[in-house]
C-alpha positions as CSV (number, residue, x, y, z in Angstrom):
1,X,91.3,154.5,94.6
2,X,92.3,154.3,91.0
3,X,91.8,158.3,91.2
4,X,94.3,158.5,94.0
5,X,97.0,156.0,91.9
6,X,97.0,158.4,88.8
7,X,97.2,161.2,91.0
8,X,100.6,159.7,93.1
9,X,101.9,159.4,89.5
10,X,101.6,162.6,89.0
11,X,102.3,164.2,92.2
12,X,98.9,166.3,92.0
13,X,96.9,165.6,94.7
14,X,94.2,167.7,93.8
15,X,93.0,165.4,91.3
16,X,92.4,162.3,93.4
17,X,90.6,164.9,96.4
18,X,88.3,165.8,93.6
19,X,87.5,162.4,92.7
20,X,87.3,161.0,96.2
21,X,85.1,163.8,97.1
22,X,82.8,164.4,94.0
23,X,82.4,160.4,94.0
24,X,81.2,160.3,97.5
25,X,79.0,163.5,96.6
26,X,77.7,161.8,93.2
27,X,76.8,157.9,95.2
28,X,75.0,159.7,97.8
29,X,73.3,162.1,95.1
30,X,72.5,159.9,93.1
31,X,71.0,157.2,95.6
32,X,68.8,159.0,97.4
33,X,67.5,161.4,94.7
34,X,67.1,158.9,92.0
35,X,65.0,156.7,93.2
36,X,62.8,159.7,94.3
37,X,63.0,161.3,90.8
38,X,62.1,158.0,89.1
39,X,58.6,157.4,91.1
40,X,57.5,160.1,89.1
41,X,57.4,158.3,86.2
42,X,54.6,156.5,85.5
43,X,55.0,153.4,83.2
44,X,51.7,151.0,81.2
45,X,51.3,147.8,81.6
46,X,54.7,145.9,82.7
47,X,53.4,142.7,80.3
48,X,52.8,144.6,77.7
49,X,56.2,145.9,77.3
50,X,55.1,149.5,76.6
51,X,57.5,152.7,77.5
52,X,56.5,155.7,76.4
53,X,59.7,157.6,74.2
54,X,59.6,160.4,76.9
55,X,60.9,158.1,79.9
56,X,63.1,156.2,78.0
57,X,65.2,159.7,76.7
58,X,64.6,160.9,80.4
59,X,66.6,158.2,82.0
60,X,68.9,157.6,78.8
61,X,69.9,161.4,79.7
62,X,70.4,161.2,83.1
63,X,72.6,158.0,82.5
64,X,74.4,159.9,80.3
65,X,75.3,162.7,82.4
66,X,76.0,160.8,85.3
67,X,78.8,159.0,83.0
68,X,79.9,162.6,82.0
69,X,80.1,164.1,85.5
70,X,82.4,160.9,86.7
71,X,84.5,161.4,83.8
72,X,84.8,165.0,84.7
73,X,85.8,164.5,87.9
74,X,88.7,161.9,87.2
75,X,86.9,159.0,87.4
76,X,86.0,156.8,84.6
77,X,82.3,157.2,83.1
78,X,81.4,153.7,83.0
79,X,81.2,154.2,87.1
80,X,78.9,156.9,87.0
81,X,76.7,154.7,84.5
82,X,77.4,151.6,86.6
83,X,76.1,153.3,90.0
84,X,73.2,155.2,88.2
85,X,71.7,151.3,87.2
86,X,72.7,150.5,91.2
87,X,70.1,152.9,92.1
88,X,67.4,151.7,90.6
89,X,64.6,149.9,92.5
90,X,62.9,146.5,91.2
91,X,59.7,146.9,89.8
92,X,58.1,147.9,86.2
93,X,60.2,150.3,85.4
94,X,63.0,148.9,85.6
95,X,62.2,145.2,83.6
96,X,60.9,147.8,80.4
97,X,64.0,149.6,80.3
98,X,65.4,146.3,80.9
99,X,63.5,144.8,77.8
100,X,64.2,148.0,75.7
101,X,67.8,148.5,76.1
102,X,69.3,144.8,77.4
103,X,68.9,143.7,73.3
104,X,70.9,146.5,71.7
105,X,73.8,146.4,74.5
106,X,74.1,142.9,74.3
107,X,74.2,142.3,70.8
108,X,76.4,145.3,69.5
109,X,77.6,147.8,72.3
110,X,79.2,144.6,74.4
111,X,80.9,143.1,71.2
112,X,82.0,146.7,70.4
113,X,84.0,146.8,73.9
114,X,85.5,143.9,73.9
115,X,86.6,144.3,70.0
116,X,88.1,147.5,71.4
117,X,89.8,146.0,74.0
118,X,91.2,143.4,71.9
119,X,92.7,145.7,69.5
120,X,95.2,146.9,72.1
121,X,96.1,143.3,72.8
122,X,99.7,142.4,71.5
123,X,100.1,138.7,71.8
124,X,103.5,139.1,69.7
125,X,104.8,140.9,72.5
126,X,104.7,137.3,75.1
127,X,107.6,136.2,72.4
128,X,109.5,134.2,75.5
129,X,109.3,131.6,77.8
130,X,109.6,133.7,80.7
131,X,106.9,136.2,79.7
132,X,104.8,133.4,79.2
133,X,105.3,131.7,82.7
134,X,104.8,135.6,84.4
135,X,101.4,135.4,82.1
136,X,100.5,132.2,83.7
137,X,101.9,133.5,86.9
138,X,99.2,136.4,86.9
139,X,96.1,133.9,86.3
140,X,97.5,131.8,89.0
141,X,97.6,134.9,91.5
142,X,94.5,136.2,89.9
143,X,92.9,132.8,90.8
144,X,94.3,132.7,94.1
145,X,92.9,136.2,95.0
146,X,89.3,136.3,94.0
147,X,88.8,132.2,93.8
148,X,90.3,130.8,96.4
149,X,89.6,133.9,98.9
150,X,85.9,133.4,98.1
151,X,86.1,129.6,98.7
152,X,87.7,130.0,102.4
153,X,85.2,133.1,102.9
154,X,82.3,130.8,102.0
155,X,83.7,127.7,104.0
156,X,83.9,129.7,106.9
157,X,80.6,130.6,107.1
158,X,79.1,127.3,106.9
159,X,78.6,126.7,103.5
160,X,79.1,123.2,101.9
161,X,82.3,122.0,99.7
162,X,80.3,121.9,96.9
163,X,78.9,125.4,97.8
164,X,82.0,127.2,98.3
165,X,83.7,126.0,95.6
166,X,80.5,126.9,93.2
167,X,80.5,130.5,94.4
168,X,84.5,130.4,94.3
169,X,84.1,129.8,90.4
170,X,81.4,132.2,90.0
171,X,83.1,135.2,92.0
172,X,86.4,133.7,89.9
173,X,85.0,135.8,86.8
174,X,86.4,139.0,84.9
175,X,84.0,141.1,83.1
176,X,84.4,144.5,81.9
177,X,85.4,146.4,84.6
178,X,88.4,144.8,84.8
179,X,89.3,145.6,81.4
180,X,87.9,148.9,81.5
181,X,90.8,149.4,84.7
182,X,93.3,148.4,82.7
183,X,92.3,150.3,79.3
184,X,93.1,153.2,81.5
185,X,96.0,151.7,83.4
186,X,97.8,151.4,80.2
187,X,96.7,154.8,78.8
188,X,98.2,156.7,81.8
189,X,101.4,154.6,81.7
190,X,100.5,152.6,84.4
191,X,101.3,149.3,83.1
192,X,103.0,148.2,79.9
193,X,101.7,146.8,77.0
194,X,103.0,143.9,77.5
195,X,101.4,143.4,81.0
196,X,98.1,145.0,79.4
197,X,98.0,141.7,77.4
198,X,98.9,139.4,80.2
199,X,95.8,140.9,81.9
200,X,93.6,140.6,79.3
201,X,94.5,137.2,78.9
202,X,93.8,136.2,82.7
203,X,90.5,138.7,82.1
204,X,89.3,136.2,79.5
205,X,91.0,132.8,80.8
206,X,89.1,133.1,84.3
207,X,85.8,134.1,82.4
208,X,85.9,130.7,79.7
209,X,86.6,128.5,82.5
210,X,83.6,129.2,84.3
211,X,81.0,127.4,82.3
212,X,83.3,124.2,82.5
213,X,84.1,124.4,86.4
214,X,80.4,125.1,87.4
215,X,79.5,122.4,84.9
216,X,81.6,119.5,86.7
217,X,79.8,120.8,90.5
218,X,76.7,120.1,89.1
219,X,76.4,117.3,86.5
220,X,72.8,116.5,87.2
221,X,70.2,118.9,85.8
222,X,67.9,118.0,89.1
223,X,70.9,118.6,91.6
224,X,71.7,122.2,89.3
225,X,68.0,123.3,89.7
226,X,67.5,122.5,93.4
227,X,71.0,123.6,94.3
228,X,71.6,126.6,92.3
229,X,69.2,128.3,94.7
230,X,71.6,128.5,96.9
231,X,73.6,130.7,94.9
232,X,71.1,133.6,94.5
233,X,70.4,136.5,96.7
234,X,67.1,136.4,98.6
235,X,66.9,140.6,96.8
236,X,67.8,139.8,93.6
237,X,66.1,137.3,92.6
């Protein structure tokens, strides 16, 4: 989708059918062959933490040129990563790349984005009244779209007040994706700076009022342990 709006701007067309139809080529590729590839590996024992060098630069490299080949085709790399770590199935191999990687994204390669994100936030350019009420505007809808759509989803379906409005705060959450769609909204021209900040804003605001929200639902630490389950997929636990 984001493929076919830079491609309208343009008036190319060809662009977005390459992307629409390497991206469908790539999930499927990557989905079914993957998972076959990565059986072959054999990995020690899962306690002990041990992965030999050779399957970690093996997977490393095909991470890596699955970002490559998404960038290549119009679509950003972080995709191609994103639906590389989709494909892989539960088990030992995946908790030691897990254990061998999670520490150095987590503590410098995460900071690193978001540093980089916030160096092309302007907040001198929200220097009005009005631009400030369209910023707040823009969390309200922002709210209203992904919040409030999953609270009448989830009260729909059966699930309790206290349910839906838990998952509501949870699904209410920007993480980098977001940012990372409108890093490359505003490098196209897409959007201005000055609504590149009001998004960033909203990106952040919905994430730091999580903790808080989720906090109130559940003010017992019994009531959070026994209910919380509810809130986890059967598979991913």
């Amino acid at each position: 989708m984001l493929a076919v709006v830079l491609g309208s701007l343009t008036g190319d067309v060809a662009p977005a059918i390459v992307a629409a139809g390497g991206g469908v080529a790539y999930a499927i590729g990557v989905l079914i062959d993957v998972p076959r590839l990565l059986n072959r590996f054999s990995v020690g024992d899962v306690n002990s933490g041990d992965l030999r060098p050779a399957v970690l630069t093996s997977v490393l490299g095909m991470l890596m040129l699955g970002a490559w080949f998404t960038e290549a085709i119009g679509i950003h790399a972080v995709f191609g990563a994103f639906l590389f770590g989709v494909s892989f199935r539960r088990g030992a191999l995946a908790l030691q790349l897990h254990r061998a990687i999670e520490p150095l994204a987590s503590s410098l390669f995460v900071p690193l984005f978001f540093v980089y994100a916030g160096l092309h936030t302007q907040l001198q350019l929200l220097n009005t009244g009005h631009l400030w009420a369209i910023a707040l505007l823009v969390f309200a809808m922002a709210c209203c779209g992904k919040g409030v759509a999953c609270w009448l989803g989830a009260s729909r379906t059966g699930a309790s007040k206290r349910e839906a409005l838990a998952l509501a705060t949870l699904m209410n959450t920007r993480g980098m994706v977001e940012l990372i769609q409108i890093d490359i909204g505003l490098t196209h021209g897409i959007i201005t700076p000055t609504l590149y900040t009001m998004l960033v804003l909203m990106a952040i605001g919905t994430t730091l009022i999580t903790g808080p929200l989720f906090g109130l639902m559940w003010q017992r630490s019994d009531d959070y342990a026994v209910e919380s389950e509810i809130l986890i997929v059967p598979g991913l636990r």
